[in-house]
C-alpha positions in Angstrom: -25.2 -29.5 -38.2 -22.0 -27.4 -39.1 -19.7 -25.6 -36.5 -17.3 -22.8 -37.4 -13.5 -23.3 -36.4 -12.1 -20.3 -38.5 -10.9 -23.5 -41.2 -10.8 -23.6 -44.6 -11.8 -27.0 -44.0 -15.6 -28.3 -44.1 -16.7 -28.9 -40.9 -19.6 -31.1 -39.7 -20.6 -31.9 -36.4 -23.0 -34.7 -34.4 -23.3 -35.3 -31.2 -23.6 -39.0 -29.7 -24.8 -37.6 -26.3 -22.8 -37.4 -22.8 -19.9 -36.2 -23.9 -19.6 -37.8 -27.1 -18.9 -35.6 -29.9 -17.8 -36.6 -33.4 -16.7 -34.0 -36.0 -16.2 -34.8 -39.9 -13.0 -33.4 -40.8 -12.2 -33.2 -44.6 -10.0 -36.3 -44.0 -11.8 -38.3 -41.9 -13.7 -38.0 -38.9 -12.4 -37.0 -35.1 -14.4 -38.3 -31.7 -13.2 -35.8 -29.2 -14.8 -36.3 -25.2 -15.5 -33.2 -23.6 -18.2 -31.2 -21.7 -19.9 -28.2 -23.2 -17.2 -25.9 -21.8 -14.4 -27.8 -22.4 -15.7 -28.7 -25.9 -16.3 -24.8 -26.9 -12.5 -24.1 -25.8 -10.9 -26.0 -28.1 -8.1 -24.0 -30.5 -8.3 -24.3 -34.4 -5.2 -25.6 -34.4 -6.3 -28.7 -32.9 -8.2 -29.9 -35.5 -6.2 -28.9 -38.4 -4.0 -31.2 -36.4 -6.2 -34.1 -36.8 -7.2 -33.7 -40.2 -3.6 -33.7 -40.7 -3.5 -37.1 -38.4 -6.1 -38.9 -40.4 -4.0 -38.6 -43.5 -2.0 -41.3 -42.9 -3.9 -44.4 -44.7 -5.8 -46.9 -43.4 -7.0 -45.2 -40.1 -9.5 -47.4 -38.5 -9.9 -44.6 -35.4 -9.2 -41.2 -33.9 -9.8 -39.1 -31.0 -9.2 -37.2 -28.4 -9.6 -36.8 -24.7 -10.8 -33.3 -23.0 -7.3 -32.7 -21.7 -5.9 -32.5 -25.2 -3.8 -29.8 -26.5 -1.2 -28.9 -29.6 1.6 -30.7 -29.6 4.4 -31.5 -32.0 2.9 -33.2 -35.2 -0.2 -34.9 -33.1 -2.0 -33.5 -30.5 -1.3 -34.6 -26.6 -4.7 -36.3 -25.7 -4.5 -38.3 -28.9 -5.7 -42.2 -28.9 -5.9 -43.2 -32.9 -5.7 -46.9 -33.9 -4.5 -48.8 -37.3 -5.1 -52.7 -38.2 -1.7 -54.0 -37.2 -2.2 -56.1 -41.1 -1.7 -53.5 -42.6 -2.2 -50.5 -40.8 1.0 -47.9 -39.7 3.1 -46.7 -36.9 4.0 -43.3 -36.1 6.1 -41.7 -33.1 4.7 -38.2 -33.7 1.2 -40.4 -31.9 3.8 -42.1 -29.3 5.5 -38.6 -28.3 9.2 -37.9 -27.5 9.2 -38.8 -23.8 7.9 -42.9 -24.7 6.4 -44.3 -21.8 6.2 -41.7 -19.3 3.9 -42.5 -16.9 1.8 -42.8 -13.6 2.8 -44.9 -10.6 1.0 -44.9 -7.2 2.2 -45.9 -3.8 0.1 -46.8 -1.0 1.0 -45.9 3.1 -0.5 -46.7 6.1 -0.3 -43.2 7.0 -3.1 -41.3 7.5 -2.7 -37.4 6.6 -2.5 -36.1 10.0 0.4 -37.9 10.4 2.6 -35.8 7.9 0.0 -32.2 8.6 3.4 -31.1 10.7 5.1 -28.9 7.8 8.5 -29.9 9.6 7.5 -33.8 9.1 6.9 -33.0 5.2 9.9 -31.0 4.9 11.9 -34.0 6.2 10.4 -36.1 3.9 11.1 -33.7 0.8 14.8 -33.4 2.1 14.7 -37.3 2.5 13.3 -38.1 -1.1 15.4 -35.6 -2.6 18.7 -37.5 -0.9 17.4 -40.8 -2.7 15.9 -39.7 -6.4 18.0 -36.6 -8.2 16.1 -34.3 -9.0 18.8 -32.1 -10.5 19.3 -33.1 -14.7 23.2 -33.2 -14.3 23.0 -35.9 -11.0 23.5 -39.7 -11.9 21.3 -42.2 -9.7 23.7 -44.8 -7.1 22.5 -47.4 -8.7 25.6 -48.8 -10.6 25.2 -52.7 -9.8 22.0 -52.4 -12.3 22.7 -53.4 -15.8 21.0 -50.7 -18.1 20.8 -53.7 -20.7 19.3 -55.8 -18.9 16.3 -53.5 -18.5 15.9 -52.1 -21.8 15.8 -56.3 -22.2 13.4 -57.3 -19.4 12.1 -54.5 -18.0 11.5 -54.8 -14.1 12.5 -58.5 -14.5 15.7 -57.3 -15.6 16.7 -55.6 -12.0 18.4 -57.3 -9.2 16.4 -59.4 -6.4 17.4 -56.3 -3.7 15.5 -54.0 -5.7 12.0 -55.8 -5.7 10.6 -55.3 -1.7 8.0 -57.9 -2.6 6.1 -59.5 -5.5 3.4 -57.0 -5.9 6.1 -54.8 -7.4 6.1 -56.6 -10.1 2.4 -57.3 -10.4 0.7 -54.5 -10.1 1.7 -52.9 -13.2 0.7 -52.3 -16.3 3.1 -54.5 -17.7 6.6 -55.5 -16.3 8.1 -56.0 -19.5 8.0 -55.3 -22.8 9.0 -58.5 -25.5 10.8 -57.4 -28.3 13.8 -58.6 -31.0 16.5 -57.8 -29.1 18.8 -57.5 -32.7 17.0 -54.1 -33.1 19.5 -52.6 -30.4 22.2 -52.9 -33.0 20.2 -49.9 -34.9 21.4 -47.8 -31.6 24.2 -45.5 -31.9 26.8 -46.1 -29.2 26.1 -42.7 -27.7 23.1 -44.0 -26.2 24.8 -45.5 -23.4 26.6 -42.5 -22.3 23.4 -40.3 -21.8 21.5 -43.2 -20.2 24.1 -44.5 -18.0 23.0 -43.2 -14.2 19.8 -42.0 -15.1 17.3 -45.0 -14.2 16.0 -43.6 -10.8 16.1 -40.3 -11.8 12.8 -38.0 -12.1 13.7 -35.4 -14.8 12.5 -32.0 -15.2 9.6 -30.2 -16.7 6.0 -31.7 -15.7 7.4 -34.6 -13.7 7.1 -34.9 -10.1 7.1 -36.8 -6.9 3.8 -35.4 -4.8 2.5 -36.9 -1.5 -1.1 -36.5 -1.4 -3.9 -37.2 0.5 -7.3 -39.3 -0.5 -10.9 -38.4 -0.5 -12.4 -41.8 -1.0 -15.7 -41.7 -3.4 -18.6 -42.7 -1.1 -20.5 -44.5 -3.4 -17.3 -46.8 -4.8 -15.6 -47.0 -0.9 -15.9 -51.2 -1.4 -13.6 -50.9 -4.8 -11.1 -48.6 -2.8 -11.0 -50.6 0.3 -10.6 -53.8 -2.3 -7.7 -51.9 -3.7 -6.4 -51.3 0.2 -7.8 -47.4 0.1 -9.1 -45.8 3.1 -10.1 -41.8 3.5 -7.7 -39.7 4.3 -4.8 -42.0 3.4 -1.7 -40.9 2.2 -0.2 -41.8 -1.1 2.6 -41.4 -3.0 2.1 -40.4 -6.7 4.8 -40.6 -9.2 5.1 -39.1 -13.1 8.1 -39.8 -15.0 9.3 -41.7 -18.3 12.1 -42.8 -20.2 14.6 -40.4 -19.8 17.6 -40.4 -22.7 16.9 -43.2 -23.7 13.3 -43.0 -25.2 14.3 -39.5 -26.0 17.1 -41.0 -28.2 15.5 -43.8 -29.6 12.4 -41.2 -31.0 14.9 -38.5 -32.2 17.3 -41.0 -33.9 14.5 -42.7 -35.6 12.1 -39.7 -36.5 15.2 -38.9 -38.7 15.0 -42.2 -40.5 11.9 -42.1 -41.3 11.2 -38.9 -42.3 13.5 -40.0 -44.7 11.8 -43.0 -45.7 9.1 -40.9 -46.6 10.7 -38.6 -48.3 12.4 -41.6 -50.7 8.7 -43.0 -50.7 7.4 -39.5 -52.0 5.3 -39.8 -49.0 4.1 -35.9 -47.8 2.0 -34.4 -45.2 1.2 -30.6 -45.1 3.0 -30.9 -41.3 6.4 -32.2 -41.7 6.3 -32.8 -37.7 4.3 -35.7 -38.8 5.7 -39.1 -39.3 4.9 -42.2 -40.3 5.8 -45.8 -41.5 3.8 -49.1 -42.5 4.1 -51.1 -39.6 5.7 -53.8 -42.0 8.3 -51.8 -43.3 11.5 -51.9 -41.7 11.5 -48.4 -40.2 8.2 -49.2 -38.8 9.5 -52.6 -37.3 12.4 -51.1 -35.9 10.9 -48.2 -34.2 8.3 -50.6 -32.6 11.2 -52.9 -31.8 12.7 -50.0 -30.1 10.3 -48.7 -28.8 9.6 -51.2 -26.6 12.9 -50.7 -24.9 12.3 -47.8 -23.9 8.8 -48.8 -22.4 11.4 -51.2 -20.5 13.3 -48.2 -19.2 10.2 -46.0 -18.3 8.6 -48.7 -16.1 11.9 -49.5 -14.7 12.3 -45.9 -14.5 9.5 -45.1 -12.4 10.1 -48.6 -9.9 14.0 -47.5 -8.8 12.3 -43.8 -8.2 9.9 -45.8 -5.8 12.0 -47.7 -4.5 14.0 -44.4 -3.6 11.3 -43.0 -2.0 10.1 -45.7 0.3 14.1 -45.6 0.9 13.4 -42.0 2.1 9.9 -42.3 4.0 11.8 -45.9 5.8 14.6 -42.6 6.8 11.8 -41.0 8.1 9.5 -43.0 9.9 11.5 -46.5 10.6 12.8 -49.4 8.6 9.2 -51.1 9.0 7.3 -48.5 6.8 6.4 -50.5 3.3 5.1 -48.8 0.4 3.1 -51.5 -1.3 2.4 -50.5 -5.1 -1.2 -49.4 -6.0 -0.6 -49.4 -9.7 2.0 -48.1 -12.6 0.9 -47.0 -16.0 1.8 -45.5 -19.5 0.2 -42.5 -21.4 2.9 -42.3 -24.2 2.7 -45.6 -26.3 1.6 -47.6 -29.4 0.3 -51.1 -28.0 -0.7 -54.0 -30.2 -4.3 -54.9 -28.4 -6.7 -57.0 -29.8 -10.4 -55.1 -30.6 -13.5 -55.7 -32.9 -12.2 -59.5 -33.1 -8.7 -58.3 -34.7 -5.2 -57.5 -33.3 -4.7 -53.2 -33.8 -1.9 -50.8 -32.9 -3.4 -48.7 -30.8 -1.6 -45.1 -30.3 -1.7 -43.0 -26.8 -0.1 -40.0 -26.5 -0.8 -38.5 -23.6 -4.0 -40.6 -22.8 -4.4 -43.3 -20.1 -5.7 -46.7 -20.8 -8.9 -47.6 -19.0 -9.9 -51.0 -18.4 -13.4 -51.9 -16.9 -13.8 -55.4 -14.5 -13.8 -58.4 -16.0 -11.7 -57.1 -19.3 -9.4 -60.1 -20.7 -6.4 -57.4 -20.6 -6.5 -56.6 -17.0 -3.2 -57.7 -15.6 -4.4 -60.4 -13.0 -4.2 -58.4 -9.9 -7.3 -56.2 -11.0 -9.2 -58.8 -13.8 -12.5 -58.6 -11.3 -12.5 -54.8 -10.7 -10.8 -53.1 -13.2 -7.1 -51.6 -12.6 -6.2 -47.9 -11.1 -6.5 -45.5 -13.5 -4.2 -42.6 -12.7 -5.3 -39.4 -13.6 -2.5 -36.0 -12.2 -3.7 -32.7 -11.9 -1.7 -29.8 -11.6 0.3 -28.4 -8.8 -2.3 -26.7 -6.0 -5.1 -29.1 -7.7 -6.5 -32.8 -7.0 -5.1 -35.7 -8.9 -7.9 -38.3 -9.6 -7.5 -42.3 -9.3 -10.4 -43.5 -11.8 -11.9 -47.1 -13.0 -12.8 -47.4 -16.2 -16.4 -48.7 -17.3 -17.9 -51.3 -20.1 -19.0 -48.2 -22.4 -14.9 -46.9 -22.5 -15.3 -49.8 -25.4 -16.1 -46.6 -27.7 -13.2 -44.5 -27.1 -10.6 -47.9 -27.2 -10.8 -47.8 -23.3 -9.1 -44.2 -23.5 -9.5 -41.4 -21.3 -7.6 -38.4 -20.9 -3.8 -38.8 -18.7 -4.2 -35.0 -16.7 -5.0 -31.7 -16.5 -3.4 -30.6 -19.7 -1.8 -27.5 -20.8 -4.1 -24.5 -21.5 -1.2 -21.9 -22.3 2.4 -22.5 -23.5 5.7 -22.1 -21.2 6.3 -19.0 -22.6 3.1 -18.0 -22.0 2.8 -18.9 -18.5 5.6 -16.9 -17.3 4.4 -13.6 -19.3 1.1 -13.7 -17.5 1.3 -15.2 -14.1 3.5 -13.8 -11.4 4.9 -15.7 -8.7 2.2 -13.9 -6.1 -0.5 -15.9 -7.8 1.4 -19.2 -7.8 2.1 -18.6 -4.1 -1.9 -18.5 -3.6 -2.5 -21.5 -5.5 -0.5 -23.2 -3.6 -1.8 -21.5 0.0 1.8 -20.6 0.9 1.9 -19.2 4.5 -0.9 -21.2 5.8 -1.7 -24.5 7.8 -2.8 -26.2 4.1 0.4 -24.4 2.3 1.5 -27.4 -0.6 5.1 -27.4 0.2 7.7 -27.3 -2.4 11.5 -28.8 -2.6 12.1 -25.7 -5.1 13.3 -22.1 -2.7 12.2 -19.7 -5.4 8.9 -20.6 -7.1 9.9 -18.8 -10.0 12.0 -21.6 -11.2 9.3 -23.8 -11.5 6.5 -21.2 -13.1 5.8 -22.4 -16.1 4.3 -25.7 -14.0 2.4 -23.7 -11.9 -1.7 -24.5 -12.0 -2.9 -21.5 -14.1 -0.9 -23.4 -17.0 -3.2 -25.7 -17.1 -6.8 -26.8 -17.7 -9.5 -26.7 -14.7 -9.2 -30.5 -14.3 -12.2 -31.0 -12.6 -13.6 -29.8 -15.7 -11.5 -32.6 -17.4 -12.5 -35.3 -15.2 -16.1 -34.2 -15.8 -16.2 -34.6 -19.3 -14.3 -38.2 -18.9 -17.4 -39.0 -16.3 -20.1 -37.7 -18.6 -18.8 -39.7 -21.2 -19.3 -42.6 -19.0 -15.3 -43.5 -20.0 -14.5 -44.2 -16.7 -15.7 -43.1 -13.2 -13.6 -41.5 -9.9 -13.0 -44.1 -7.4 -10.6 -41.0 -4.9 -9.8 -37.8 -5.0 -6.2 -37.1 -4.1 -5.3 -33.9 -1.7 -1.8 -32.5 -2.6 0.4 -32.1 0.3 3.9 -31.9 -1.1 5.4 -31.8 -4.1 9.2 -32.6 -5.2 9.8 -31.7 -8.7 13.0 -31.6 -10.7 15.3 -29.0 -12.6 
C-alpha cells in the first residue's frame, strides 16, 4: 500500500495491527504508534525528519510514539537504537534539556482534604517559598556540593536530604557511572550557571501539579501494591537538568558538528548530529552526558524534597511524601536487547518496563515500575505499566500530551478567555494557578497540545503499556 505525505520521497506503508504502523521511508523504515486519528494528523515534516534520522549508519531501530512532534534535528517522541559495537551516538536523539523527567509523590491525603481553594492556595504559596520558580532565583541549598552530584547523582547529596530509603530506590536510577576525567572537557563557566540551580523547576513546560487519582478498576490490586488508593492526592513533578545539561549539549553539539564536518560527514539537516560511539566525541558526550542525568535526577529529588518541605508547612511536620517513582524521557541508555548490549535513544519518550523484566529497579521487578505519563494543563496526567508486547517498540511509549501547535502559534490563536475555561476558572473545580495573569503562561495552555486521551489511546491499542490511574489536576505551580 502507498500513502501520500506531499514527499518527494517514496512512501510505503503496512500495518502490523493495533496501533502498529510501519512506513518505508527512502532511507530506512519508521514504526510510529498511533490510533487512526492520531496517525492521519501527522505533519510531512515529521517524516522527512526521520528519513533524515535513519541516515546515520548502522541503525538497528526507529520510531515514534503518538505524542511525537518536530523538533530540532529529531523529532520529540523519538526512541531509535544503534549496536553499542559499532553503532552511534547522537544528542539531536537525546534533546537539549538531558534527563528531564517525571517524578511522583504519594500523600495520605485524600482530595477533599485540599477541595478548599484557600487550602490549595496555601500550598502553592508554601511550594513556591521552597522551589524558585522564577529563572533568576538560586535554590538555599549551598551545603550541597554540585560535584558531587554530577559524580553520584542522589548518592552524592547529604544524609539530611534523603527522608528515607525509598528516595533513593524508587527511581529509575540513582546514579549514573561514568569517567569522571571527562569533566575536564567542561569549560569553567559551567559552574557559574549551575551553581544554585539544583532544586530549582525552570520555565517553559515544567511544573509542580497536585492532582488527584482515579484508580483503574480492573488494575486497583497493582495500585494498592504501589500504595494507590481512589481519590488520592499526589504530587507530580517535571523538570531536568537545568544549565548544566543545557551546557554540556550546546558545548558538545559544536564539537561534533565539527567532527563531522573534518570527517566529510553530511546530512541534508544540519540540526542533525552525530558521532561513532567509539570516537572520542562520541565517548565524551556519553561520558557527559551522564552527568547531567546525575543533575536531572538530583534535580527533580531537592524539588521534592522542597515540596514535602512546603505540604509539612501546611499540614504538620508528620506529613511524609513517600516517592512513587522518578523517571527520564531525554536519554541515550546502553540496555541490553536481542541478546546484545544497544544504545537506545529517547527523546521525549518514557521507558516502559513490564513485571518480571531483568531491568526493573528492585522495588517494582514483580509488577512493573510507574510509568509517568503528564498531560497538559486543565487535562489528566496518566500513571501507566508497561506490558510483555512493549518488547516491539524497545519498551517505549510516548512521555505526554505533546505539542500540536508552536509557541508562537498558541498565542496568535488562543485568548486568555479560552485558557480560563479550560481550566474552569470561577468555579468549585477551577485548576488553580501560582501565575496572576494567565497570559504569561499561554503558550502552556491545553489547546497547545494534543488531546492526550487520544495519545494514551493509541499507547493502549498498541498494547505498549496499559493505565493503572488517572490523575485529576488540582493545582498547578509552574515557573517563569
Amino acid at each position: 500500500m502507498t500513502i501520500k505525505m506531499n514527499l518527494n520521497l517514496p512512501v510505503n506503508y503496512k500495518s502490523h495491527g493495533g496501533n502498529h504502523h510501519e512506513i518505508e521511508l527512502e532511507n530506512g523504515n519508521l514504526h510510529l504508534f498511533a490510533n487512526d486519528e492520531v496517525f492521519q494528523s501527522f505533519e510531512p515534516k515529521v517524516y522527512e525528519m526521520a528519513n533524515n534520522n535513519l541516515l546515520i549508519p548502522r541503525n538497528q531501530y526507529m520510531s515514534y510514539t503518538p505524542d511525537a512532534h518536530i523538533g530540532i534535528g529529531t523529532c520529540i517522541g523519538t526512541t531509535a537504537v544503534w549496536s553499542m559495537r559499532d553503532g552511534c551516538v547522537s544528542p539531536s536523539i537525546v534533546g537539549s534539556d538531558i534527563g528531564c523527567g517525571m517524578r511522583v509523590h504519594t500523600t495520605r491525603l485524600h482530595k477533599s482534604d485540599i477541595r478548599d481553594k484557600g487550602v490549595r492556595r496555601a500550598l502553592i504559596a508554601a511550594i513556591e517559598k521552597y522551589v524558585p520558580t522564577n529563572e533568576r532565583t538560586n535554590s538555599n541549598y549551598e551545603d550541597i556540593d554540585i560535584m558531587d552530584v554530577v559524580r553520584k547523582g542522589l548518592n552524592g547529596l547529604p544524609g539530611k536530604y534523603v527522608p528515607d530509603e525509598q528516595w533513593l530506590t524508587h527511581v529509575e536510577q540513582a546514579d549514573f557511572a561514568y569517567d569522571h576525567s571527562y569533566l575536564n572537557h567542561l569549560p569553567p563557566k559551567i559552574m557559574k550557571y549551575a551553581r544554585g540551580q539544583l532544586g530549582t523547576l525552570g520555565s517553559g513546560n515544567h511544573f509542580i501539579e497536585l492532582q488527584y487519582l482515579e484508580v483503574q478498576a480492573e488494575y486497583a490490586d497493582l495500585a494498592a501494591k504501589w500504595g494507590l488508593f481512589d481519590g488520592q492526592v499526589v504530587v507530580m513533578i517535571h523538570s531536568g537538568s537545568r544549565a548544566w545539561g543545557g551546557m554540556v549539549g550546546r558545548e558538545h553539539n559544536k564539537v561534533i558538528k565539527e567532527a563531522m564536518r573534518q570527517w566529510g560527514v553530511s546530512n541534508p539537516d544540519p540540526n542533525l548530529i552525530y558521532a561513532p560511539i567509539a570516537s572520542h566525541e562520541g565517548q565524551t558526550y556519553l561520558n557527559l552526558m551522564y552527568s547531567a542525568l546525575n543533575f536531572a535526577v538530583s534535580n527533580r529529588h531537592m524539588i521534592a524534597f522542597g515540596v514535602r518541605e512546603a505540604f509539612r508547612e501546611v499540614f504538620g511536620q508528620d506529613m511524609e511524601l513517600p516517592v512513587l517513582y522518578d523517571l527520564m524521557h531525554n536519554y541515550a541508555l546502553k540496555e541490553f536487547h536481542r541478546g546484545q548490549p544497544m544504545l537506545v535513544h529517547r527523546k521525549g519518550a518514557t521507558r516502559a518496563l513490564p513485571p518480571g523484566h531483568f531491568l526493573n529497579t528492585a522495588a517494582y521487578k514483580e509488577t512493573g515500575h510507574p510509568a509517568l505519563i503528564p498531560g497538559s494543563m486543565g487535562t489528566s496526567s496518566y500513571i501507566m505499566v508497561g506490558k510483555d508486547e512493549g518488547l516491539k517498540n524497545f519498551y517505549s511509549i510516548c512521555h505526554g500530551a505533546g505539542r500540536a501547535r508552536s509557541r508562537k502559534a498558541t498565542k496568535e490563536l488562543v485568548t486568555v478567555d479560552q485558557f480560563e475555561q479550560s481550566l474552569k476558572v470561577g468555579t468549585e473545580d477551577e485548576i488553580l494557578v501560582n501565575h496572576r495573569s494567565l497570559q504569561t503562561i499561554l503558550d502552556e495552555c491545553p489547546q497547545a497540545y494534543k488531546d492526550v486521551d487520544q495519545i494514551i489511546d493509541s499507547v493502549a491499542g498498541a498494547s505498549l503499556a496499559a493505565v493503572v490511574a488517572k490523575c485529576k489536576p488540582m493545582a498547578v505551580v509552574k515557573g517563569v
